[in-house]
NURO-158217 format. One record per residue (C-alpha): residue in one letter; x, y, z. Coordinates in steps of 0.02 Angstrom, whole numbers. Example, Ala and Ser with C-alpha at 12.3 -4.5 7.8 and 13.67 -1.06 7.14 Angstrom:
BEGIN
r_X_Y_Z
a_615_-225_390 .
s_684_-53_357 .
END
This chain:
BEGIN
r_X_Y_Z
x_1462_-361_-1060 .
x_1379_-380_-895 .
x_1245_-264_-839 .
x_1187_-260_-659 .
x_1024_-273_-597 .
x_999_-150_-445 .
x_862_-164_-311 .
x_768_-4_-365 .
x_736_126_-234 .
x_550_140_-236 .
x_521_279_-141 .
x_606_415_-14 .
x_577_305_135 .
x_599_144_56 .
x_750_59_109 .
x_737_-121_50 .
x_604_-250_-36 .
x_586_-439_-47 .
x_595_-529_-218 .
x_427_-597_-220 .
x_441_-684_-394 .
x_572_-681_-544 .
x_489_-692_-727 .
x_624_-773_-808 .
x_748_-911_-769 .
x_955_-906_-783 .
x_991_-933_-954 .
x_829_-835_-1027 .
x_824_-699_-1137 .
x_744_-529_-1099 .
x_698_-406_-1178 .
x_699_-225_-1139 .
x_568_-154_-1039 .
x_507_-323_-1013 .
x_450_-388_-845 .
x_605_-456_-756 .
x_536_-464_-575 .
x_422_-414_-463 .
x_465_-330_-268 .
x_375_-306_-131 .
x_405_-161_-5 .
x_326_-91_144 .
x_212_7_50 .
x_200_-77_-106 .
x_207_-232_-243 .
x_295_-151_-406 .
x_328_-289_-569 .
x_513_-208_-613 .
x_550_-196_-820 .
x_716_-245_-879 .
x_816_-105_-936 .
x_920_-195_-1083 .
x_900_-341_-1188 .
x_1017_-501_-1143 .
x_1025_-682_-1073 .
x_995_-669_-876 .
x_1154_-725_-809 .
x_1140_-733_-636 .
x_1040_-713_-482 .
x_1103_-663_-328 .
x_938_-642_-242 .
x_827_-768_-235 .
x_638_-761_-213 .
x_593_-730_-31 .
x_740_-643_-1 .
x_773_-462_46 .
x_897_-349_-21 .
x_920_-175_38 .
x_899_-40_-100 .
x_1072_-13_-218 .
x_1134_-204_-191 .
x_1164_-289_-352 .
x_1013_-447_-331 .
x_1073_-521_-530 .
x_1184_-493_-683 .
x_1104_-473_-872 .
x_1243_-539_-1005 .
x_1230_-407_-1176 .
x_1365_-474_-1280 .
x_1250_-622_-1346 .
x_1051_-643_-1345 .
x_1076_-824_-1446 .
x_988_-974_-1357 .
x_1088_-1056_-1233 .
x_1078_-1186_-1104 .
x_1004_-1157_-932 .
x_1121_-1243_-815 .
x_1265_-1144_-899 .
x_1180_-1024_-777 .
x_1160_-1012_-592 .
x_1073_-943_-453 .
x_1196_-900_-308 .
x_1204_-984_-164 .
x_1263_-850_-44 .
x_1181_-699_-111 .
x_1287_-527_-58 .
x_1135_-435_-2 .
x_1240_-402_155 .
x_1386_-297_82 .
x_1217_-191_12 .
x_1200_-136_205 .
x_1364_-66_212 .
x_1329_58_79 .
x_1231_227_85 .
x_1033_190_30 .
x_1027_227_-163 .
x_1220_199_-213 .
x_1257_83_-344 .
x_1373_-75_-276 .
x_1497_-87_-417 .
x_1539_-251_-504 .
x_1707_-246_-424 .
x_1627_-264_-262 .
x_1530_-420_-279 .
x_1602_-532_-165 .
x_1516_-640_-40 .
x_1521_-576_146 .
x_1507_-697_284 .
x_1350_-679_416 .
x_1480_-628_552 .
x_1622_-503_538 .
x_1813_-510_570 .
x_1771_-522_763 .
x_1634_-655_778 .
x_1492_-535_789 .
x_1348_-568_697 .
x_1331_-434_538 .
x_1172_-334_559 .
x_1099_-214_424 .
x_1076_-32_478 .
x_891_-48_459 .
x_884_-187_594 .
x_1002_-111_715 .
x_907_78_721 .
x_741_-29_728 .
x_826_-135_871 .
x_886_45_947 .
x_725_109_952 .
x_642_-57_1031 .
x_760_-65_1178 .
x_838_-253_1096 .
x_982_-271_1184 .
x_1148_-354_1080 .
x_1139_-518_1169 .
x_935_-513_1137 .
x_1014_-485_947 .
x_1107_-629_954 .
x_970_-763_999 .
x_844_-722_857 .
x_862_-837_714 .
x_870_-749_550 .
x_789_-805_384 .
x_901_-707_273 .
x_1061_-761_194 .
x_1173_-857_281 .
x_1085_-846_446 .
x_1060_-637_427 .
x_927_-565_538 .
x_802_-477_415 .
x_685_-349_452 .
x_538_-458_467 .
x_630_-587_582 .
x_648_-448_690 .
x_466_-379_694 .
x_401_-552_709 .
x_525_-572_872 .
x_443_-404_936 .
x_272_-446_910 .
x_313_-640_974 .
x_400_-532_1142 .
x_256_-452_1155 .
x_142_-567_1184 .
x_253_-648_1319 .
x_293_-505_1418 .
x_111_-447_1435 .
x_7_-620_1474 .
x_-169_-596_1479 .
x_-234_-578_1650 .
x_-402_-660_1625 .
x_-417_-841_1715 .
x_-366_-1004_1641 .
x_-513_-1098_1568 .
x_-466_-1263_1554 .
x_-526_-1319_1362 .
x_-500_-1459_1261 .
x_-320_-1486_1157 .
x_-319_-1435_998 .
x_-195_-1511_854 .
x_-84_-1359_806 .
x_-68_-1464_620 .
x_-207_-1447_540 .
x_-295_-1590_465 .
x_-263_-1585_261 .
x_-414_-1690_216 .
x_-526_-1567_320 .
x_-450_-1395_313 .
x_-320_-1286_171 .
x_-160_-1193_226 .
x_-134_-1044_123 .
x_14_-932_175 .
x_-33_-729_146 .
x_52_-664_23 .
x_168_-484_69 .
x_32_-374_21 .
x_-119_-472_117 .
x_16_-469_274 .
x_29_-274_276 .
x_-142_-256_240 .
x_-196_-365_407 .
x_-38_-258_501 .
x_-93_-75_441 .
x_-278_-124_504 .
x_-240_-181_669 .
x_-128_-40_679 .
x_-262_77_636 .
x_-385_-3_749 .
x_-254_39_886 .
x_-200_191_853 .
x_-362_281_814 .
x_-538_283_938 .
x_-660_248_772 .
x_-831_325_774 .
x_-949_323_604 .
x_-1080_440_540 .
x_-1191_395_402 .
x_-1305_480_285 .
x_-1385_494_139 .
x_-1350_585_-26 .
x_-1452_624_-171 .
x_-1335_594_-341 .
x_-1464_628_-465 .
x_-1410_790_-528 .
x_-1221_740_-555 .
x_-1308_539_-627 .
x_-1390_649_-769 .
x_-1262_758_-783 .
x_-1171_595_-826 .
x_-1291_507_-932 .
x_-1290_670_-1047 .
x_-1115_697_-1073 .
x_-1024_529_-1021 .
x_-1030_481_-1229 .
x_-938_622_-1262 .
x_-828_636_-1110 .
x_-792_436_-1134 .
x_-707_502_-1323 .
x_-613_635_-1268 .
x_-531_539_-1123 .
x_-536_361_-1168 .
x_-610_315_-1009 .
x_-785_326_-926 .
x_-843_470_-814 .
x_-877_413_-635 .
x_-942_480_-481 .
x_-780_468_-368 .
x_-697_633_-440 .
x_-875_738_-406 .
x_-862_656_-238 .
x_-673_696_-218 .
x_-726_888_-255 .
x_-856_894_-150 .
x_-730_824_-14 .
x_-605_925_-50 .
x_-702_1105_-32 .
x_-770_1032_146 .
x_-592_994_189 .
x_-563_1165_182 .
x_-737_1215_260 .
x_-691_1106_418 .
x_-494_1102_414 .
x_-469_1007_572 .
x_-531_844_471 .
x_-384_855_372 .
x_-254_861_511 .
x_-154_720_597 .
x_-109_684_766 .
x_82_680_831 .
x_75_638_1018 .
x_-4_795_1088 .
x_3_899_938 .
x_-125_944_804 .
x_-24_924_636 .
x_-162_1011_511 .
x_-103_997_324 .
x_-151_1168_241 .
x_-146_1071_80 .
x_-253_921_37 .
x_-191_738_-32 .
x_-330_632_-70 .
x_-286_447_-34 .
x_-408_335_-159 .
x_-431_145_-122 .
x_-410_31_-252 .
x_-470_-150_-268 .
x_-333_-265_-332 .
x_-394_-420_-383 .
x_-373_-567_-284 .
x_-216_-478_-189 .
x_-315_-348_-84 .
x_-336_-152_-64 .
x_-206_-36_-109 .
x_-226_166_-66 .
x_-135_264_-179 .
x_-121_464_-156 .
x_-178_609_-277 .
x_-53_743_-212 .
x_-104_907_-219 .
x_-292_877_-250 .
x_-342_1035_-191 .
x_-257_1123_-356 .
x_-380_999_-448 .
x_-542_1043_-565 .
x_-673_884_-568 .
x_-575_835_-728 .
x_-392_828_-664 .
x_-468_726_-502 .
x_-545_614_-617 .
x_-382_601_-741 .
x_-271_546_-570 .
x_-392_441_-522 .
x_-407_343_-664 .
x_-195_351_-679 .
x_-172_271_-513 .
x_-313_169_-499 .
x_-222_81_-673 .
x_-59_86_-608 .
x_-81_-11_-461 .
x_-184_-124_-559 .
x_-26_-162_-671 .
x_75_-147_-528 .
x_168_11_-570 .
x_142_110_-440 .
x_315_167_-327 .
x_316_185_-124 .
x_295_377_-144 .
x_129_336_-220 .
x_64_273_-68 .
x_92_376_50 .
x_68_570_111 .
x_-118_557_105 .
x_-227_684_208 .
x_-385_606_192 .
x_-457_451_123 .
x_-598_392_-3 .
x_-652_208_-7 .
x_-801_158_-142 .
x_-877_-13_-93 .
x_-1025_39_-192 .
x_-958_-33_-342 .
x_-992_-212_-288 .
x_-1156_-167_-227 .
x_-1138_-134_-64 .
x_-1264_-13_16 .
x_-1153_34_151 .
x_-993_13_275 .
x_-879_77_394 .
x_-725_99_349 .
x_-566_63_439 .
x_-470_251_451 .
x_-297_236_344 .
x_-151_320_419 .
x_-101_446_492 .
x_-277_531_424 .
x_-408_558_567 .
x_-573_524_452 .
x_-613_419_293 .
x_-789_429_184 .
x_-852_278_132 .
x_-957_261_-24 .
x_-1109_179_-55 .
x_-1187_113_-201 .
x_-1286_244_-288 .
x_-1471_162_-333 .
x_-1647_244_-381 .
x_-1751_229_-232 .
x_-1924_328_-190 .
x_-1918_488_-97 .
x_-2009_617_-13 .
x_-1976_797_-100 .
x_-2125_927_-36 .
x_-2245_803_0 .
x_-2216_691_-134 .
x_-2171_539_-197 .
x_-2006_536_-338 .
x_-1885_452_-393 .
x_-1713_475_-361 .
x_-1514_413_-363 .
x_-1466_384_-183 .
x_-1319_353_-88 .
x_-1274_309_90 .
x_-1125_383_137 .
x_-1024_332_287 .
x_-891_451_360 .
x_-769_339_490 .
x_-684_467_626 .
x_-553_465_765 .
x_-652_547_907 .
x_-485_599_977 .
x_-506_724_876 .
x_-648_728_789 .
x_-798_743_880 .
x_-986_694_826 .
x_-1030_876_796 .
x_-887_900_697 .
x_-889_742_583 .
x_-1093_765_582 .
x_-1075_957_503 .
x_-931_908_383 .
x_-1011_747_302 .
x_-1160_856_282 .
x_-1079_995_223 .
x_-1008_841_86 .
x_-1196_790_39 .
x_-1229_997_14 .
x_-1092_997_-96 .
x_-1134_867_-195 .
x_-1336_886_-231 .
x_-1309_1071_-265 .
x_-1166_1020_-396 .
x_-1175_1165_-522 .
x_-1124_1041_-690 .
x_-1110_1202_-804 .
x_-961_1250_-703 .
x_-881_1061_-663 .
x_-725_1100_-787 .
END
C-alpha cells in the first residue's frame, strides 16, 4: 500500500514551505518517526518525521521546490520494507504542486488526484496559485505584469518568492536614487574564485536579513541602557541550582528571573506592550514573551512563550528551556514563532557586555541582555563586589518615548535587585 506524504500545515497562517533537503533517497527505507525531510516556511525550518515505516517510493517535490500546504510532495510504499534497488525508484519530473493550489489550505489531495497539471490552463493563461494572485492583488501587479515574470517553480510556475523578488527588483527601478552620478571605476559583477567565496544564504539567513531591514523600516529605534545588580538572584542560584538542576534536569538560569521581572513592568507601563496598526494603539492586555534563540551556524530564531503573564519564575524557566530545545532540534511549528508582545535577546552568553538590539515585530521595545560579571562598586561609600549587568532596552519612539522606556527599564532593574528568592516559586 501507498501512503502519502502531505506538506504539513505548520501553522494557522502558514500556507506553503520549500523542501530544503530530503534525508533519504527513492528506494530507502524509513522508519517511523524518523527524519524524512526538512521544510522551510516563512516563519520557520521544521525536520518532518515519517509517520510509517516503508521504502520511499516517490518524490514529487524536489528540493528547492515549493508546495502549498495539503499537496501530496512523495509516496511511502508499506507492503514491503526488503532492500531494493534505487533506480526502481524515481523522483518526478513534473511535480503536481500546482493542482495543491486549487484546493482549500489544509485538505488532503487524494491519491486519485495525482495527476500532472500543465503551467497554463485550458485557455492559455498562465496557472497562478492563490497565494501569488492575492499577493499580486494587493501590490497593484497587473495580469500582463503577471505574465512577464519568469517563475522558478515547476514547469515555469511563478512562486511566491519569484514574485517578491520581482517587487523588490520593481522597486528599485521605479524609485532611482536622486543623488548625482559619480563616475567610478567598473567593477566585474563575477567574482574572482581564486580571491573571493560565493556562498548562497540559506532560507533561514534570507528571512533573517528581510525581517531586519523590515524592522529597521518600520520602527524609529531609540536605546536606553543601564545597569543591573544580579547578585542576589547569582546566589540565590549558586545555593539552590544543585538541587534545582535534579529536579528539572536542566540548569537554572537568569533569563526566566529576567522574564519575571519583565513581565510585572509590562504591566506597570502597559503601553510597552502594545503594537502599532496605522494610527491605532493595539495594547495586548496579556503578555507573550518572544525569547531569541541562537541556532548554530543557521542564525537567530525567536520563539514565543504564550501566556507568560500566567507564569511563576519556574514555568518561565520550564518554556524557556522547551523552546529554546525545540528550535535547536528543529521542532518548533510556525505558531511558535509568532504572537509575541515583547522580546528578550541574551548576547551575554558569549560575553558580550552589551548591544542594541534590532526591535522584532510587530513589538514596539526589546531588552537586551548583557553578560552578568563581578565588577567593583560603590554601595554607601564603599568599595564591594558585585554581579553586574548592562542592560539595553531598544524602543520605537513612535511610541515610546525616552521618559517612558527610561522609567520602565528601571522599573526592570528594581524588579530584579529586590528579587524576594523565598517567594520565586
Amino acid at each position: 500500500m501507498q501512503v502519502e506524504v502531505l506538506m504539513p500545515k505548520m501553522g494557522e497562517s502558514i500556507t506553503e514551505g520549500k523542501i530544503v533537503k530530503w534525508h533519504k533517497n527513492p528506494g530507502q527505507k524509513i522508519e517511523r518517526d524518523e527524519v524524512l525531510l526538512e521544510i522551510s516556511t516563512d516563519k520557520v525550518d521544521t525536520e518532518i518525521p515519517s509517520s510509517t515505516t516503508g521504502i520511499l517510493s516517490k518524490i514529487l517535490v524536489k528540493e528547492q521546490e515549493v508546495a502549498l500546504v495539503g499537496a501530496v510532495i512523495a509516496y511511502i510504499d508499506t507492503e514491503g520494507t526488503e532492500s531494493v534497488k534505487a533506480d526502481e525508484f524515481k523522483i518526478e519530473k513534473e511535480p503536481v504542486e500546482e493542482l495543491a493550489g486549487e484546493l482549500p489550505t489544509g485538505e488532503p489531495v487524494s491519491a486519485r488526484s495525482q495527476i500532472n497539471v500543465p503551467s497554463h490552463g485550458h485557455n492559455g493563461e498562465r496557472f497562478l496559485s492563490p497565494l501569488v494572485k492575492n499577493i499580486a492583488k494587493s501590490e497593484g501587479i497587473s495580469d500582463n505584469e503577471l505574465t512577464m515574470i519568469g517563475g522558478t517553480g515547476a514547469g515555469g510556475r511563478v512562486t511566491k518568492y519569484d514574485l517578491m523578488k520581482y517587487i523588490d527588483d520593481r522597486g528599485l527601478i521605479e524609485k532611482p536614487s536622486m543623488k548625482p552620478a559619480v563616475a567610478q571605476q567598473p567593477q566585474s559583477s563575477v567574482p574572482d574564485p581564486r580571491r573571493e567565496t560565493v556562498i548562497p544564504m540559506d532560507n533561514m539567513r534570507q528571512r533573517i536579513m528581510d525581517h531586519m531591514v523590515k524592522s529597521r523600516d518600520a520602527s524609529v529605534h531609540v536605546a536606553a541602557i543601564t545597569e543591573v545588580d544580579m547578585t542576589r538572584i547569582s546566589d540565590y542560584i549558586s545555593k539552590r541550582g544543585d538541587e534545582f538542576e535534579k529536579q528539572e534536569d536542566f540548569k537554572l538560569t537568569y533569563m526566566p528571573f529576567i522574564a519575571h521581572s519583565c513581565i510585572k513592568a509590562l504591566k506597570d507601563f502597559p503601553v510597552v506592550n502594545s503594537s502599532i496598526d496605522g494610527a491605532n494603539i493595539i495594547q495586548h492586555n496579556y503578555v507573550n514573551i518572544g525569547i531569541a534563540v541562537a541556532i548554530e551556524t543557521s542564525g537567530l530564531l525567536v520563539p514565543v512563550i504564550k501566556g507568560a503573564d500566567e507564569k511563576n519564575v519556574l514555568g518561565l524557566a520550564r518554556s524557556i528551556r522547551d523552546l529554546a530545545s525545540r528550535a535547536r532540534n528543529k521542532r518548533l511549528t510556525g505558531d511558535d514563532t509568532i504572537g509575541s508582545t515583547f522580546s528578550i535577546t541574551n548576547y551575554g552568553v558569549f560575553g558580550n557586555l552589551m548591544g542594541t538590539p534590532i526591535i522584532n515585530q510587530p513589538n514596539v521595545a526589546i531588552l537586551g541582555v548583557g553578560a552578568v560579571k563581578k565588577r567593583p562598586v560603590v554601595i554607601n561609600d564603599a568599595i564591594a563586589i558585585r554581579q553586574m549587568g548592562f542592560l539595553t532596552l531598544s524602543f520605537d519612539h513612535r511610541l515610546v518615548d525616552g521618559a517612558l522606556g527610561g522609567r520602565f527599564l528601571e522599573r526592570i532593574v528594581s524588579y530584579l535587585e529586590n528579587c524576594d528568592t523565598n517567594k520565586i516559586f
